[in-house]
Residue, then its C-alpha position, 0 to 999 in steps of 0.5 A: x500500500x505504501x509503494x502504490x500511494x508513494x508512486x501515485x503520482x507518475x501515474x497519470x490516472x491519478x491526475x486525471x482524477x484530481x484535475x477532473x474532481x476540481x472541474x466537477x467541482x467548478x462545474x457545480x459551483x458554476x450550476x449553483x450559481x447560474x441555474x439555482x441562483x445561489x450568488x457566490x460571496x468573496x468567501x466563496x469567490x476565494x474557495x472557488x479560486x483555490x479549487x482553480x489552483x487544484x486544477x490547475x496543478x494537476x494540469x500541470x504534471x498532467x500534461x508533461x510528467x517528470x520529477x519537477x512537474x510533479x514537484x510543482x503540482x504537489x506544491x500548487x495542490x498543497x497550497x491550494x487545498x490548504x489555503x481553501x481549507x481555510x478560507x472554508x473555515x473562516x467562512x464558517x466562522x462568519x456564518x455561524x458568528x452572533x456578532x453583527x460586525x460579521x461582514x465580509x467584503x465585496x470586492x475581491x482582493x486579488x493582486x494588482x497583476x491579476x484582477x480575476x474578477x474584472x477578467x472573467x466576472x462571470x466566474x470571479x465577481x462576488x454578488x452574495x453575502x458572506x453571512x447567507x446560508x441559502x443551501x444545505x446539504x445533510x445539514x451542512x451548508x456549502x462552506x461546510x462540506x468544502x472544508x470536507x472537500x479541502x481537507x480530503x484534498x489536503x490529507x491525500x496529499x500528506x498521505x501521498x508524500x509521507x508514503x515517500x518519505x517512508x518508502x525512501x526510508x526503507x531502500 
């Protein structure tokens, strides 16, 4: 088992399963949005982002797979999933605070070099607020289950690598 999670990623099986998990993860948020009319917040905005990384980084080995493609899809998959993880709990925190100075913003806070929301406002502008819980699922709200999501993202990555690292360990 160790062997197979430490050489997972020279398979290109296991990128295509991660680059097609985040785009059907955009796909539903892009579903939620323009066929259910649930109107992304900059919470959401940033999670969407981070689900982009993810694909973007399996993109990555998936198109030319070696050593430093894998490196850099293994680092953009991390940051990624864990950047998302948190933003996903932050959102949480905000949805589930009494205070009333719960707010969030709207504008998103991209760099100056890459304003996504002005690029493709389609999919980056923020027209929701933070605080609204207009879904649910099983009894838990979106920002809920994408903390299921982010972490699942996050442990398979630690998984994968501590499996390289033990499996270097016993040669």
């Amino acid at each position: 088992m160790i062997n197979f999670l430490a050489n997972l990623g020279r398979q290109p099986l296991a990128w295509v399963l991660l680059f097609s998990s985040a785009l059907l993860l955009e796909l539903t948020a892009l579903y939620f949005q323009y066929a259910m009319n649930l109107q992304p917040c900059i919470m959401c905005i940033y999670q969407r982002t981070a689900v982009f990384g993810i694909l973007f980084s399996a993109l990555i080995p998936l198109l030319h797979n070696n050593i430093l493609t894998r490196l850099a899809g293994y680092i953009g998959v991390g940051v990624s999933a864990i950047w998302g993880l948190l933003i996903a709990i932050e959102h949480v925190d905000l949805q589930t605070s009494k205070s009333i100075f719960s707010i969030c913003e709207i504008v998103p806070n991209f760099p100056s070099w890459a304003p996504l929301h002005e690029w493709l406002p389609n999919i980056f502008a923020a027209t929701g607020d933070c605080g609204d819980i207009n879904w649910s699922f099983l009894g838990m709200s979106m920002p809920q289950w994408m903390i299921v999501v982010f972490a699942i993202y996050s442990a398979l990555l630690v998984l994968v690598l501590l499996s390289k690292l033990i499996n270097k360990k016993a040669r």
